[in-house]
C-alpha atoms as one frame of an Amber mdcrd trajectory, in Angstrom:
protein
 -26.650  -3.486  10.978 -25.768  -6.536  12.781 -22.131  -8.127  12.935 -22.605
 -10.764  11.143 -23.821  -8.538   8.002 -20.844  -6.346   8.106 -18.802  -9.649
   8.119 -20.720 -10.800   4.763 -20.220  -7.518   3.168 -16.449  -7.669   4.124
 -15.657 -11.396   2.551 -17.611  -9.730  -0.231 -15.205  -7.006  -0.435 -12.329
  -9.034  -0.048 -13.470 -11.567  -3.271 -13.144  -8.694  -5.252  -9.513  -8.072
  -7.031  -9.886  -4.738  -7.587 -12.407  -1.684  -5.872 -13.054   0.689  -8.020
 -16.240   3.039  -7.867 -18.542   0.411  -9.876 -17.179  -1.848  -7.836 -18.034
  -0.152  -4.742 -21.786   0.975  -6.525 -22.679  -2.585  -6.916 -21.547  -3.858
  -3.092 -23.483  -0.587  -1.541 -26.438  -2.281  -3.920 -26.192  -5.619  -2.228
 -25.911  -4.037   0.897 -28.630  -2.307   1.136 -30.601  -5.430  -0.161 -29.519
  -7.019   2.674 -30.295  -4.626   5.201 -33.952  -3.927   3.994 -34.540  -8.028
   3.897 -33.225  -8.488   7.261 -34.294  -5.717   9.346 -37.001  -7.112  11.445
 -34.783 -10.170  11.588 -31.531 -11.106  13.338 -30.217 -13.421  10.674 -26.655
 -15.157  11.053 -23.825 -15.418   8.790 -25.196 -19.166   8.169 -28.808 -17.708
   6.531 -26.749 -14.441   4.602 -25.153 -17.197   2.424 -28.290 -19.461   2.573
 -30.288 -16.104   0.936 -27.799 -14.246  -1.181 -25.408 -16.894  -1.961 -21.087
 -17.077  -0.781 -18.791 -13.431  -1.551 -17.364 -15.526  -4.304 -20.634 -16.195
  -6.035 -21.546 -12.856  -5.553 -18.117 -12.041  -7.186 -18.658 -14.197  -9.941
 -22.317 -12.741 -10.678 -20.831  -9.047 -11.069 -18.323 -10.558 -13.148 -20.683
 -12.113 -15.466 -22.470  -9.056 -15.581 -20.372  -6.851 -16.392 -18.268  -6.558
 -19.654 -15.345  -8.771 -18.708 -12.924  -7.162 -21.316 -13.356  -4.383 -19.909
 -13.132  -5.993 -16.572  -9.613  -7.458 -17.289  -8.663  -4.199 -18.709  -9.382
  -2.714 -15.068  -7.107  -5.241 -14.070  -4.291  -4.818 -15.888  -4.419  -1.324
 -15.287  -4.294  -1.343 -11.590  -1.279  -3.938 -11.691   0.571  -1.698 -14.131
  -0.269   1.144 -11.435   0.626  -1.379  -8.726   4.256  -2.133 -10.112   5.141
   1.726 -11.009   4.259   2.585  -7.363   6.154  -0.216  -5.991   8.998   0.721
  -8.665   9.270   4.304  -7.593   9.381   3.524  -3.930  11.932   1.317  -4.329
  14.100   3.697  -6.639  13.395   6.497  -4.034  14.919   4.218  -1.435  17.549
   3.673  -3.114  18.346   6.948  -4.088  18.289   8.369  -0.749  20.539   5.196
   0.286  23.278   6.037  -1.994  22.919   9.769  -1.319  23.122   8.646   2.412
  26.192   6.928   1.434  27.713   9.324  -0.265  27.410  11.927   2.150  28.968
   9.816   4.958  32.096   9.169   2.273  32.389  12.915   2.019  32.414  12.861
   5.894  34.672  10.950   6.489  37.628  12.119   3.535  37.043  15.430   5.270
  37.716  13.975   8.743  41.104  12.359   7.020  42.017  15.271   5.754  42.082
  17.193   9.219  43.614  14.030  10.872  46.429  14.330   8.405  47.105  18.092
   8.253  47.056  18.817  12.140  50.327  18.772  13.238  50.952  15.734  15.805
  54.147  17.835  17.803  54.639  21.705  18.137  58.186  23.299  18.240  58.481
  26.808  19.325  61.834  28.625  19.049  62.632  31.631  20.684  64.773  34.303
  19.123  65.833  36.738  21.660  66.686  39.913  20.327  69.429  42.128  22.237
C-alpha cells in the first residue's frame, strides 16, 4: 500500500465524528476496495478521489446508509462520555490541588508552632549546695 492510499484512508478517518467498530468495519471495507483496484497500479491521491469520490462523500454515503437516528444517538453518547471524562479529570485535579493545599497549610501551622514554642534565650542558674 502506497502513501498516497494510506493518506486517503486517513482524511477518510478523520471525516468521521465518531470511530466506533461499524465505523471502523465499513473503512477496512473501502480499504480493501481500494487496494484490490489499485494493485497493479500506482495511482495518486488525484485518481483515489477521481475513483471513489472525497473522505467527505464517502462520509456522507455511510451516513445515508446507515440508520441516522441511530447514528445521532452514537453521537450523543460519545459527547455525554466525552464531557464526564473531561468532568472527572478536572474534579480529580482539583481535588488533589486543594488536598495539595491543604497539606502545605498544615505544614506550615506546624512550623509556627515550633517557631513560637522554642525558646529564643536560655538562662541557667546554678545553685551550689554546701
Amino acid at each position: 500500500m502506497n502513501k498516497e492510499i494510506k493518506k486517503y484512508i486517513k482524511n477518510i478517518k478523520i471525516m468521521f465524528p465518531i470511530m466506533q467498530k461499524e465505523e471502523k468495519k465499513y473503512i477496512e471495507r473501502i480499504k480493501q476496495s481500494i487496494i484490490k483496484q489499485s494493485e497493479s497500479q500506482g495511482m495518486s491521491y488525484q485518481d483515489l478521489v477521481n475513483q471513489f469520490g472525497l473522505p467527505d462523500d464517502i462520509m456522507k454515503a455511510y451516513i445515508d446508509e446507515i440508520d441516522s437516528d441511530e447514528f445521532i444517538s452514537k453521537i450523543k453518547k460519545h459527547r455525554t462520555i466525552k464531557k464526564f471524562i473531561v468532568g472527572t479529570c478536572v474534579f480529580i485535579v482539583m481535588s488533589v490541588l486543594i488536598v495539595s493545599l491543604w497539606n502545605i497549610h498544615q505544614i506550615n501551622e506546624i512550623k509556627r508552632d515550633f517557631r513560637n514554642h522554642v525558646p529564643v534565650e536560655y538562662q541557667e542558674e546554678i545553685e551550689v549546695i554546701e
